[in-house]
C-alpha positions in Angstrom: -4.5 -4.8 -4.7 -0.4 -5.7 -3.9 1.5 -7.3 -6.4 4.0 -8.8 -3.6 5.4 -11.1 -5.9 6.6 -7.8 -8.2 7.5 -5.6 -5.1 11.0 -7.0 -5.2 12.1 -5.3 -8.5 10.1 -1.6 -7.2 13.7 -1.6 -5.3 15.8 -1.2 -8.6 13.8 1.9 -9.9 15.1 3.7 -7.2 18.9 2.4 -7.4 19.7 6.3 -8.5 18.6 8.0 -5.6 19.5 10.7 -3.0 18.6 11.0 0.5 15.6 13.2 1.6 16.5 13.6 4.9 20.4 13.5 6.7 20.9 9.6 7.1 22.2 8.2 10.5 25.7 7.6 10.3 25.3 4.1 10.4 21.8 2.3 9.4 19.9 0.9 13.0 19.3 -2.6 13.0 15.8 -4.0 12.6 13.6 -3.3 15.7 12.6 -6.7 18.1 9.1 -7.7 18.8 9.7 -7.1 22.6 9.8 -3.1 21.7 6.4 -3.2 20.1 3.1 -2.8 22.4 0.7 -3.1 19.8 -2.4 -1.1 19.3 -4.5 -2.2 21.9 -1.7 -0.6 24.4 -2.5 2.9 22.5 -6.4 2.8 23.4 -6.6 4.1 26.6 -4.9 7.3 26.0 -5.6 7.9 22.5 -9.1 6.5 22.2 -10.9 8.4 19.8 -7.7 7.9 17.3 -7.7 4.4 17.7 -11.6 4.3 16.8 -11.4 6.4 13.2 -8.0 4.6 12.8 -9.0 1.1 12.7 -11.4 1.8 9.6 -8.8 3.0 7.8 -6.9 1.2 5.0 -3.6 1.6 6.4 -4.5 -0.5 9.2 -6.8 -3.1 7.0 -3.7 -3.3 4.6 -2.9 -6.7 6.0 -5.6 -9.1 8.5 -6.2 -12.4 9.7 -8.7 -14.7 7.5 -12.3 -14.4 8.1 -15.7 -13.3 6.1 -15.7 -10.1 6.9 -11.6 -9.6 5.9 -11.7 -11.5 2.7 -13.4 -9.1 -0.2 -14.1 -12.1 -2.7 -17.1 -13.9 -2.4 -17.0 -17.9 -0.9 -20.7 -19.4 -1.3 -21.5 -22.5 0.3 -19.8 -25.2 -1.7 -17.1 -23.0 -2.9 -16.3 -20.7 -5.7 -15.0 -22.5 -9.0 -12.9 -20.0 -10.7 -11.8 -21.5 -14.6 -8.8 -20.6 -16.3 -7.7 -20.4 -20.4 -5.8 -23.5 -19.4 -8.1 -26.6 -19.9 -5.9 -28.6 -17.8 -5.9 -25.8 -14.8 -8.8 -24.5 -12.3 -9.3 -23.4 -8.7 -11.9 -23.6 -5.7 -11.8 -21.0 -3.4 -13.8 -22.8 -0.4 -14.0 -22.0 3.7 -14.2 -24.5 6.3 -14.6 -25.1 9.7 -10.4 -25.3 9.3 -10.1 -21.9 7.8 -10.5 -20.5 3.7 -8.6 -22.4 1.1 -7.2 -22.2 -2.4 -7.1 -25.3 -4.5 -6.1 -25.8 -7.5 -6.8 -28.8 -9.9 -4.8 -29.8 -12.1 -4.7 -32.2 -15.1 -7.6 -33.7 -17.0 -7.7 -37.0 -15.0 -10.8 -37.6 -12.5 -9.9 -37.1 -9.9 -7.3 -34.4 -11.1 -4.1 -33.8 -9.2 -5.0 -31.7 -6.0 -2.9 -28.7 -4.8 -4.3 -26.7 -1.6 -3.2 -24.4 1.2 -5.1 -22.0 3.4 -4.9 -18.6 3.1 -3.2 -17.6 6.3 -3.1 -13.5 6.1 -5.1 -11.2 3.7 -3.2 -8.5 1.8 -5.0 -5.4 0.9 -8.2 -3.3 2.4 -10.3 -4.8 -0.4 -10.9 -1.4 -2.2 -9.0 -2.2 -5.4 -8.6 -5.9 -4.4 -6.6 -8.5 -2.4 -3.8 -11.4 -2.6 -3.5 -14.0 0.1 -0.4 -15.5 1.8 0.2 -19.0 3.8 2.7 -20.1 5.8 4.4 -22.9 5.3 6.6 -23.4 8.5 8.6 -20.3 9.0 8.4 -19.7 5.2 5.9 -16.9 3.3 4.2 -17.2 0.1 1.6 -16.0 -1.8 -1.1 -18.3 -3.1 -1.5 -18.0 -6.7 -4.9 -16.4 -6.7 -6.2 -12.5 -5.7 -9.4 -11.1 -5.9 -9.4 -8.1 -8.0 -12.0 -5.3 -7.2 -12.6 -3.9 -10.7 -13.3 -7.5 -12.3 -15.6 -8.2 -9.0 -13.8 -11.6 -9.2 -11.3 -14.0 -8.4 -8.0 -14.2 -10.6 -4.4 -14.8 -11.1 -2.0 -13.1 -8.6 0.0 -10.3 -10.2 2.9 -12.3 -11.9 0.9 -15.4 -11.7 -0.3 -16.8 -15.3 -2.7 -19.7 -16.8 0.4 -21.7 -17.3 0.7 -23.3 -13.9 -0.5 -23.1 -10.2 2.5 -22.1 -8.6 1.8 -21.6 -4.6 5.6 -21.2 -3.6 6.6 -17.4 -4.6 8.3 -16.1 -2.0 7.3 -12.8 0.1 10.3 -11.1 1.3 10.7 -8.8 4.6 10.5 -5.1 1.7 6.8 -6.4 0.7 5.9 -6.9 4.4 7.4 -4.1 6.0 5.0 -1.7 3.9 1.7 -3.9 4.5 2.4 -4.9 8.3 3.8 -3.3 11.2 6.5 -5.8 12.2 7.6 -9.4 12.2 11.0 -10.9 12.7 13.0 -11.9 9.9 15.9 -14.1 9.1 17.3 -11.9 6.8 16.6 -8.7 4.1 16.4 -11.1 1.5 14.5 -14.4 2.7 11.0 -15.4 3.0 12.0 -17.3 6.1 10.2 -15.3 9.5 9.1 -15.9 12.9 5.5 -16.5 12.2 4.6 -15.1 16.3 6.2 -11.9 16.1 3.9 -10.8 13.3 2.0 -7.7 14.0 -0.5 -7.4 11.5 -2.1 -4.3 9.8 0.0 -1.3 9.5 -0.9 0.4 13.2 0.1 3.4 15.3 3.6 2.0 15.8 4.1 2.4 12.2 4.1 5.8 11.8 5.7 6.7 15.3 7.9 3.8 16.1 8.1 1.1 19.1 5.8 2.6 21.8 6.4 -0.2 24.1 8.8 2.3 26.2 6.3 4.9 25.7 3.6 3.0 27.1 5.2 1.9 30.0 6.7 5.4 31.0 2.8 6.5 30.6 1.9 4.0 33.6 4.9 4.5 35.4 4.6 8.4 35.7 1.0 9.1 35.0 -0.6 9.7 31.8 0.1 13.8 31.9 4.0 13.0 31.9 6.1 14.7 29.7 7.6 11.8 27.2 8.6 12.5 23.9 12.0 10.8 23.4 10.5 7.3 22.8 8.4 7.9 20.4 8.2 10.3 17.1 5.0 12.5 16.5 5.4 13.0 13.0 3.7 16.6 13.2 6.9 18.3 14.6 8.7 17.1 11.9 9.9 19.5 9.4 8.0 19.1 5.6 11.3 16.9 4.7 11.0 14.4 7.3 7.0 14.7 7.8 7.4 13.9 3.7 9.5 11.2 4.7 7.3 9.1 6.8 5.2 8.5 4.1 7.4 8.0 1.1 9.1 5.5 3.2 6.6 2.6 1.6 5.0 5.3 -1.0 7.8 6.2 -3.2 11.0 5.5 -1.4 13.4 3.5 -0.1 14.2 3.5 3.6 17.9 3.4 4.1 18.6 0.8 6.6 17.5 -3.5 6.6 13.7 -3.8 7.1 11.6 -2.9 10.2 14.4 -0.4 11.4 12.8 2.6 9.8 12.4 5.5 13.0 10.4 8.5 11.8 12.6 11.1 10.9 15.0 9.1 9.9 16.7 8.7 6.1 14.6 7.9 3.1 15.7 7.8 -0.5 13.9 9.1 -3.3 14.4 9.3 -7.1 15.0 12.4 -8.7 13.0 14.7 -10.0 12.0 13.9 -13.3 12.9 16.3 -16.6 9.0 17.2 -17.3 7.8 16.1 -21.5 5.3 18.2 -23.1 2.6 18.0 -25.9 1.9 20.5 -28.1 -1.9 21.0 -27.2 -2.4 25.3 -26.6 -3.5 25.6 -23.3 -3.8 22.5 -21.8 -0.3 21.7 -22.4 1.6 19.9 -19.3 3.4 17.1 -18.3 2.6 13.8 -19.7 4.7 10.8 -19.2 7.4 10.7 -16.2 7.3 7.3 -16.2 5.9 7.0 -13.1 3.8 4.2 -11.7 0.0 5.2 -10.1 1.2 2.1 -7.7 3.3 2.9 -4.7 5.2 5.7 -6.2 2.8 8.8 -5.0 5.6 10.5 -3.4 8.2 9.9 -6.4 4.9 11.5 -8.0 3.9 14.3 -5.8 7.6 15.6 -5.4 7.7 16.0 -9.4 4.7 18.2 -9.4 4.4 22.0 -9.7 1.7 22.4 -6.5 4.3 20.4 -4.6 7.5 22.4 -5.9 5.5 26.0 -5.4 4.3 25.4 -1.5 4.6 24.0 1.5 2.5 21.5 1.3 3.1 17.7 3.0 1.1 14.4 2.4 -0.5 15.7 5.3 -2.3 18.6 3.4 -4.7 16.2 1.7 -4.7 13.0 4.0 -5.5 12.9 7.8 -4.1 9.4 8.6 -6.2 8.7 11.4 -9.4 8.5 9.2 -10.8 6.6 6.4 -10.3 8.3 3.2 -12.9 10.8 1.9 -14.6 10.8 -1.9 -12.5 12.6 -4.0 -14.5 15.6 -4.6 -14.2 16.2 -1.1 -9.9 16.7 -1.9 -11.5 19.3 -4.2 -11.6 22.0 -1.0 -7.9 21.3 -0.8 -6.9 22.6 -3.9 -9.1 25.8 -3.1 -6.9 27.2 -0.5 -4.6 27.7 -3.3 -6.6 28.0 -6.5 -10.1 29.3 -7.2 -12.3 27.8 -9.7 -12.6 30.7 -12.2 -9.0 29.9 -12.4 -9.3 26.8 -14.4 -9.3 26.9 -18.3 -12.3 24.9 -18.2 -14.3 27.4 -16.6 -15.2 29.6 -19.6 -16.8 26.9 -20.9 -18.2 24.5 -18.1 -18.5 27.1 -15.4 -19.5 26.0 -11.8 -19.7 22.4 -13.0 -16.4 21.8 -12.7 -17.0 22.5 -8.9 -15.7 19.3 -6.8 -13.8 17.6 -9.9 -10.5 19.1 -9.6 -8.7 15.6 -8.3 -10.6 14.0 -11.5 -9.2 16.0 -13.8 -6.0 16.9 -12.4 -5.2 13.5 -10.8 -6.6 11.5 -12.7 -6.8 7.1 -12.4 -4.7 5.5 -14.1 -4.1 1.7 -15.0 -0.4 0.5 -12.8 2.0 -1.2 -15.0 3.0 -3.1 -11.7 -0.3 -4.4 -11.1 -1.3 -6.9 -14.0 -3.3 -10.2 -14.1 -3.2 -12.5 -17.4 -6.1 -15.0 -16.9 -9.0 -16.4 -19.0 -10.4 -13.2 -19.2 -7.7 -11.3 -20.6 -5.4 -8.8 -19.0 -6.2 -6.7 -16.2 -4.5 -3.9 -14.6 -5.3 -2.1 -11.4 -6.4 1.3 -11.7 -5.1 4.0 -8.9 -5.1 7.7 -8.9 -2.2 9.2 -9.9 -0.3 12.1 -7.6 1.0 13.8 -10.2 -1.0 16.8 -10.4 -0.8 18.4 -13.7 -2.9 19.4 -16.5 -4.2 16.3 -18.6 -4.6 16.9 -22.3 -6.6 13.5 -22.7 -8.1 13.5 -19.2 -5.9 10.5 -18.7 
């Protein structure tokens, strides 16, 4: 689940912030489409990366319409989705034009008819999806999402019974975390050139315009030695490998959007003063105020297995592959920890085996992620990266 509509005010949280890596002494302008290959352009060379990649949800964060991209169910006829408002409802329908949302509005028959088609799906599906159309050159998001843990359709994050409103704007900061590119009229409009829009968020991402990569490739053979016109993240140092990732995880890239180079500046918050509980051993840190949604690097960077090593996003998270279980991140932590180490060991022994992320990073419900409809409030739950010790479990 995104809450585009909210992603405008994640900017002011990180108004106090300092550069993590030395920013360029002026901030590059915003790439052009012409600089991008696209990911088919990577395949030939990197093949077997491409292949694990494309299951990933980095690169399902953001799709064209069809069946298989959009998570909420659309039976023949349509799905008729009420609301606490008597004089409000929706139908999510497909047709041989593309998927729709309606809403209907009023008490009359027939009632007052609003619909658009959802143009570009926002999210992998694993916690849930919004939707966006177009209308020209202009970005919104339609006013309902499908939310994974209600296994149903509701209001958008910001969106309420009140009122079907299909014109909130998306601006080029939501975008430029859940897509690799697209050309915008400005930092702070919703107004774009809808064919520049590279969906997904590919390769190009992470390592920056190949397009001058690729064509160096062909021009001098695949075994040429190119590195200047593109970044591999992996000869970063730990500052600028953490970088990459807090640039849409936590940070604030310092220049307009789609100019971010790997390596380049990113700001961050901080580190947080930590609050304890009384509570013998299982003291620790409680409440840095600190969203579970697209803050895990503010997160990380304020915990003590971060602060005491060496270790990188990297350490947990191969980003060319589809994210394990999370007993499986339990082998991480045992390079550094062993499990008679834990204080729950006395009394659960090898039980505890494989639930270290559980316990020590746990899920918790996003304050930035909230739906008011008929069935009450609901709030997306994401696992937190700040590792620490959890009185409550929580």
């Amino acid at each position: 689940m995104v809450p585009l509509a909210l992603l405008a005010s994640f900017w002011l949280f990180f108004a106090q912030t300092t550069p993590l890596v030395a920013p360029p002494q002026t901030p590059r302008p915003p790439h052009q489409r012409e600089e991008y290959a696209g990911v088919d352009a990577c395949r030939p060379c990197h093949a077997a990366i491409v292949r694990t990649f494309v299951e990933t949800p980095h690169w399902l964060s953001s799709r064209a319409p069809s069946r298989e991209a959009i998570a909420g169910p659309i039976p023949p006829g349509g799905q008729d989705i009420v609301t606490s408002n008597p004089e409000l409802r929706y139908r999510v329908t497909a047709t041989q034009d593309g998927f729709f949302e309606t809403a209907l509005i009023g008490r009359s028959d027939p009632p007052q008819i609003r619909s658009e088609r959802i143009d570009i799906v926002i999210g992998s599906g694993r916690k849930g999806q919004t939707y966006l159309w177009w209308r020209g050159d202009e970005l919104f998001q339609l006013p309902l999402s499908y939310w994974g843990e209600l296994k149903a359709w509701a209001n958008s994050p910001g969106q309420s019974d009140r009122t079907a409103d299909f014109t909130r704007p998306v601006i080029p900061r939501c975008v430029d975390c859940h897509a690799t590119f697209v050309q915008a009229a400005a930092a702070t409009s919703n107004r774009y050139d809808p064919r520049s829009l590279l969906l997904g968020v590919s390769c190009e991402k992470c390592h920056g315009p190949a397009l001058a990569h690729v064509a160096a490739h062909q021009n001098r053979g695949r075994d040429a030695n190119i590195e200047a016109d593109v970044v591999n993240p992996a000869r970063l140092g730990r500052e600028g490998k953490f970088a990459v990732c807090a640039s849409c995880h936590g940070g604030q890239i310092v220049g307009p959007p789609f100019s971010y180079v790997p390596g380049d500046a990113v700001k961050l918050p901080a580190v947080v003063p930590r609050m304890r509980t009384s509570g013998g051993p299982t003291t620790g840190p409680i409440n840095l105020g600190i969203d579970s949604h697209g803050q895990q690097a503010t997160a990380l960077m304020n915990s003590r297995c971060y602060q005491a090593s060496a270790m990188t996003c990297e350490t947990c998270h191969n980003p060319h592959i589809r994210q394990p279980e999370a007993a499986a991140f339990s082998s991480k932590c045992m390079t550094c920890h062993t499990i008679e180490a834990c204080g729950r060991f006395p009394r659960d022994g090898r039980a505890i085996a494989g639930k270290c992320v559980d316990c020590h990073m746990p899920l918790q419900r996003s304050g930035l992620i909230v739906s008011a409809n008929a069935a009450g409030t609901a709030q997306a739950h994401l696992r937190t990266h700040l590792i620490a010790i959890y009185p409550d479990g929580r």
